[in-house]
C-alpha positions in Angstrom: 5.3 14.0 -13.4 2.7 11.9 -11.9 5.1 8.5 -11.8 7.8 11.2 -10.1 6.2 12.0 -7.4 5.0 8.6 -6.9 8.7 7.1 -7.0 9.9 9.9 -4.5 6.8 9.4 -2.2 8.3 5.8 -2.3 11.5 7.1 -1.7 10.9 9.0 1.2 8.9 6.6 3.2 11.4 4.1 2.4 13.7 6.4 3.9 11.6 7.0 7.4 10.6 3.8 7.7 14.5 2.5 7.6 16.3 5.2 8.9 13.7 7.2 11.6 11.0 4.3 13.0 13.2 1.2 12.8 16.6 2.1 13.9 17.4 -0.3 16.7 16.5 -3.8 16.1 13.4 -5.1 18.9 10.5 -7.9 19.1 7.7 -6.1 17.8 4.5 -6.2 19.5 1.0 -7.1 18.6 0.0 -3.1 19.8 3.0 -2.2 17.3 2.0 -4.6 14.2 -1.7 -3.5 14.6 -0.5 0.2 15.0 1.5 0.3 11.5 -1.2 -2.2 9.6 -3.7 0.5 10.4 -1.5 3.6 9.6 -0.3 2.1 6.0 -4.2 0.8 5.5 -5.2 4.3 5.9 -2.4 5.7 3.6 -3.4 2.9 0.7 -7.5 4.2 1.2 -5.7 8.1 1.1 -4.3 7.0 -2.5 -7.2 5.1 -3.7 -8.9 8.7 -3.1 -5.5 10.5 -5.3 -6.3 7.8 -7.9 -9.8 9.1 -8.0 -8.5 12.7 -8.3 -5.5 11.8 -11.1 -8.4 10.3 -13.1 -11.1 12.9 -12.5 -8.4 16.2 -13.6 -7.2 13.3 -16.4 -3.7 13.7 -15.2 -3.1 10.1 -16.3 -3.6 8.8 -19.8 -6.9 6.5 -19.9 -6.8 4.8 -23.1 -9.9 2.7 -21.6 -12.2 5.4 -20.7 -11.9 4.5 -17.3 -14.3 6.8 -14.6 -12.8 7.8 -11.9 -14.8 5.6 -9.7 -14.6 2.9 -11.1 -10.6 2.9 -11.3 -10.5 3.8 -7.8 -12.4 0.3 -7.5 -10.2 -1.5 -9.2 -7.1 0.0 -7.5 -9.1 -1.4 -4.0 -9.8 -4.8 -5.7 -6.3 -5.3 -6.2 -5.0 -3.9 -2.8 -7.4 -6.4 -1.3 -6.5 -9.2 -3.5 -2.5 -8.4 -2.8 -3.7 -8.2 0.8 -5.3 -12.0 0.9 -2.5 -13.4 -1.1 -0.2 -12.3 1.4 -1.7 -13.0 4.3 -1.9 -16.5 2.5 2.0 -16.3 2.3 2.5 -15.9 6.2 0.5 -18.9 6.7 2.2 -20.9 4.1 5.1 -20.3 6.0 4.1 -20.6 9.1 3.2 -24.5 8.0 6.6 -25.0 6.7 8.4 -23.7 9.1 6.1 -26.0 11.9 6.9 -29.0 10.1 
């Protein structure tokens, strides 16, 4: 049930995000870009808080034990790490595309 709603959460944004907020093609702005980095930030710290709740009610199978904290850590970690790496990725092309 759990991965369900997840893949129709994914579904639906998916949906808004192609067919309501980007409908006709435009140069985004820097006010734009910083506008949607802080709304999907916010929406990744929302989750790391249902990860804490899915683990707390053990609605997910923890063969490891895991507290609820300390999953919701690890779920930060590696949205952070993702994060860096692609940021890392922009720049990386950014050089190629300059030389």
């Amino acid at each position: 049930m759990v991965w369900f709603i997840f893949l129709l959460g994914i579904f639906i944004f998916l949906a808004l995000d192609l067919g309501v907020f980007n409908k006709t093609p435009h140069i985004i702005s820097t006010k734009e870009a910083s506008k949607w980095t802080a709304i999907f930030m916010s929406m990744s710290l929302a989750f790391s808080g249902v990860i804490y709740w899915l683990y707390l009610n053990n609605y997910v199978s923890n063969p490891d034990e895991l507290k609820p904290t300390t999953a919701m850590i690890k779920y930060i970690t590696g949205y952070l790490i993702e994060l860096s790496l692609s940021v890392d990725n922009i720049l990386l092309l950014q050089l190629f595309f300059i030389l």
